[in-house]
Steps between C-alpha positions, in 0.01 A plus 500: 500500500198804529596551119426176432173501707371772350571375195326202556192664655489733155534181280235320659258807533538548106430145481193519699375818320586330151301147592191724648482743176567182297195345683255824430593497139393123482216549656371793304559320131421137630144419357128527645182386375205757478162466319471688203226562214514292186303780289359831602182479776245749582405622805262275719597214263459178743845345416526151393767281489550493115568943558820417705819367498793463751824597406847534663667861501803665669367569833558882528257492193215361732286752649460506866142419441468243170326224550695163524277230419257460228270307782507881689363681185216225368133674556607807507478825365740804436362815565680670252617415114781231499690514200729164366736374698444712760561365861206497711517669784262373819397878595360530169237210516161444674297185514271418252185542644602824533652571142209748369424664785696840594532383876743259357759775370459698823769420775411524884445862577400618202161660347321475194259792406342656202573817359160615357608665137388548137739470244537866476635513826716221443741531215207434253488159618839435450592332801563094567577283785837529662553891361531709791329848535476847679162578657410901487235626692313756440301671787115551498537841655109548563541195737823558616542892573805505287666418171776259481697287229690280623689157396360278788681167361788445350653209305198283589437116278239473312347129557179548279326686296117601435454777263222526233675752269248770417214468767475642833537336871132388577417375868614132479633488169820502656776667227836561635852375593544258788823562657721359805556745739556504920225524722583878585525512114153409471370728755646773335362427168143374652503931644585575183247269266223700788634878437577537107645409208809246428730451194743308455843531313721201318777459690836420314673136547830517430699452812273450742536449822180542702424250778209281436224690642597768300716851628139630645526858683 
């Protein structure tokens, strides 16, 4: 009689287990609808309708983010590149109004400043939006006391860019990098920008895995 209890008790355990994993594996292949782009879409792009389309995937495909009804992606923009058929993720989009400005791409908490450079202190100019960069500063020692070099930021984003290649930084011209950086980022580099020189390094992409504002030290 136990035997038979316990056999019973094992039988309908496995049973259990079976129907539950049975249940996951339905609900990970069943399909979802997310919002995805009908052709490739530049950043701050308003979105309209004829840019998206809904379609139904297996839902462990669905990012924990994607966007889920055309209605929720109409107006506006992505802040970064969307290629085709890529789902839209809600994180990744501001309203329009504020589509082409950089407060749109900036997430609460974070800073953006400009890097005063010439393209001789910045990779000859070779530097777009969304690379990221190493700041090096360079002491003034006559202000300072002291001479230091030192990599101040690390791994920062690059939202914008104003060089002139060739000419020098003139009071209000305004030539530089704007990056996104903390607010203890920026008082770091506003000490810096005050007591010498800064250059700045292209940083490599491949496997990155800096936070958004950037692995700042």
């Amino acid at each position: 009689m136990r035997l038979r209890r316990v056999l019973a008790f094992t039988a309908v355990t496995a049973l259990g287990t079976g129907v539950l994993v049975y249940w996951l594996l339905m609900a990970m292949v069943a399909p979802g609808v997310v919002v995805i782009t009908t052709a490739s879409v530049s950043e701050r792009t308003v979105l309209t309708r004829d840019m998206l389309m809904a379609v139904r995937v297996p839902r462990a495909a669905i990012h924990p983010e994607a966007i889920r009804r055309i209605e929720d992606a109409l107006g506006r923009s992505p802040m970064y590149p969307l290629a085709a058929g890529e789902q839209i993720l809600g994180s990744k989009l501001v309203e329009g109004a504020l589509a082409g400005r950089l407060s749109g791409q900036l997430t609460m908490g974070e800073r953006a400043m400009l890097i005063p450079l010439t393209a001789d202190r910045a990779v000859g100019g070779s530097i777009g939006a969304h690379d990221r960069i190493d700041v090096i500063f360079v002491a003034n020692s006559s202000k300072l006391g002291y001479q230091l070099t030192k990599t101040i930021l690390s791994n920062v984003e690059v939202l914008d860019i104003r060089l002139s290649k060739g000419t020098s930084v003139a009071g209000g011209q305004g030539d530089g990098v704007i990056v996104r950086v903390t607010p203890a980022a920026a008082e770091e580099l506003s000490f810096a920008i005050s007591n010498g020189d800064l250059y700045v390094t292209l940083a490599g992409q491949g496997g990155a895995t800096a936070s958004a504002a950037g692995d700042q030290r």
